[in-house]
C-alpha positions in Angstrom: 41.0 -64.9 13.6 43.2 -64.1 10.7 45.8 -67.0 11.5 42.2 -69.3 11.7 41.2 -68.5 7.7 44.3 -69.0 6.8 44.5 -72.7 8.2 41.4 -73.0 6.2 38.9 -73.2 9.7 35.3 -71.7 10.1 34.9 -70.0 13.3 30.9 -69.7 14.3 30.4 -67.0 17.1 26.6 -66.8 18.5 25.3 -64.1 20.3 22.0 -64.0 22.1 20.3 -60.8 22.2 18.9 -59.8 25.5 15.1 -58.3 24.0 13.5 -61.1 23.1 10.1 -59.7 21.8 11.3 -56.4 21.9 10.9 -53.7 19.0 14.4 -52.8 20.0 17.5 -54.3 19.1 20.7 -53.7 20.5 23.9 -55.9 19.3 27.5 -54.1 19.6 27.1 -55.3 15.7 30.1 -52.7 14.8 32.3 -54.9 17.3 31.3 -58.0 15.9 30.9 -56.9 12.2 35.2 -56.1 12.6 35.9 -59.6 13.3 33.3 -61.3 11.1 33.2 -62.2 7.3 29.8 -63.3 7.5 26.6 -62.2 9.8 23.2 -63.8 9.7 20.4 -62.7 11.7 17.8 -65.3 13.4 14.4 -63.9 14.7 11.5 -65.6 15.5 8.1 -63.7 15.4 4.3 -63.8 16.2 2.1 -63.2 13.3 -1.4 -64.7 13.4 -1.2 -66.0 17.1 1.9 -68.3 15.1 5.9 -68.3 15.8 7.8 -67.6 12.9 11.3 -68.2 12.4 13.2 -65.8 10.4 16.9 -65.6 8.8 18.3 -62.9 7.4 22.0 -61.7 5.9 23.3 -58.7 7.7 26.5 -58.8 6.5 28.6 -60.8 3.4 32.2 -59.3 3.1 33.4 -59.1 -0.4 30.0 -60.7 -1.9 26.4 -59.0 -3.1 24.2 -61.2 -1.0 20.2 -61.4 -0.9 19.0 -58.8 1.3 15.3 -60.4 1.7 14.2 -62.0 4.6 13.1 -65.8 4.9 11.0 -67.8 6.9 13.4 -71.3 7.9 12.2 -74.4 9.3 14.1 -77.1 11.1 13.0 -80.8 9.9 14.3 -84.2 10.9 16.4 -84.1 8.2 18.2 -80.5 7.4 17.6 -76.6 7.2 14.6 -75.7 4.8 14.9 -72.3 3.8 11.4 -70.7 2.0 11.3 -68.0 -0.3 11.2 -64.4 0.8 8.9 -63.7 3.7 6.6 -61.3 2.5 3.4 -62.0 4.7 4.1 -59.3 7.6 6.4 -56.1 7.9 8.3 -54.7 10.1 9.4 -58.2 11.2 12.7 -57.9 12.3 11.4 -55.5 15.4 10.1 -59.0 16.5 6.2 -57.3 16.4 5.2 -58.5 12.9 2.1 -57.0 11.4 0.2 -58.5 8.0 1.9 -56.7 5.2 -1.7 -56.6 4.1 -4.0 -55.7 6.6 -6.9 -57.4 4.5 -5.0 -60.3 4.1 -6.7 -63.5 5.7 -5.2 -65.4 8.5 -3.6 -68.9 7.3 -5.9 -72.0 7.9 -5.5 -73.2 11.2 -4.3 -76.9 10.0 -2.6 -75.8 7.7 1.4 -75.3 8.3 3.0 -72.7 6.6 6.4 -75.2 6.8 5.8 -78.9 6.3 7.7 -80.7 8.8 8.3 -84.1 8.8 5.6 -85.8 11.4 6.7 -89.3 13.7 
């Protein structure tokens, strides 16, 4: 890994977790935090009968780094990345809940993501 950043390569490892949907999470993070600079967490969600996708930083060695978490989108064209999600809590358990339990649910035709349509 060392000899790899010092040719100047990125190295991307994935790893899938096994509880999709579950509150739980269980990644050997300590193993893979060792190894890795860099560690971004992807989750999607249900909130409002509506799959979320979420990113967040877990980990940036020798950098402060935003802690928030953000709802993504894949377009046609690139990554869009929105500001913090602050709609729901405990998101990251994969069971999301209105951060506002008054709060209204988003208008059926309307997407929280514009995405390019064919």
């Amino acid at each position: 890994m060392f000899e790899l950043r010092r040719l100047h390569v990125t190295t991307l490892f994935t790893l899938e977790l096994q509880s999709l949907g579950s509150p739980s999470i269980d990644i050997p993070l300590r193993d893979v935090s060792m190894l890795a600079d860099n560690i971004l967490f992807l989750r999607t969600v249900e909130l409002h009968s509506r799959l979320r996708r979420l990113i967040s930083i877990q980990k940036m060695r020798r950098s402060n780094f935003d802690i928030s978490i953000r709802e993504f989108a894949i377009t046609n064209e690139d990554i869009v990345v929105d500001a913090p999600f602050e709609d729901a809590e405990a998101t990251l358990t994969g069971q999301a809940r209105p951060a506002n339990p008054q709060q209204q649910r988003p208008d059926e035709d309307t997407p929280t993501t514009t995405r390019d349509q064919p």
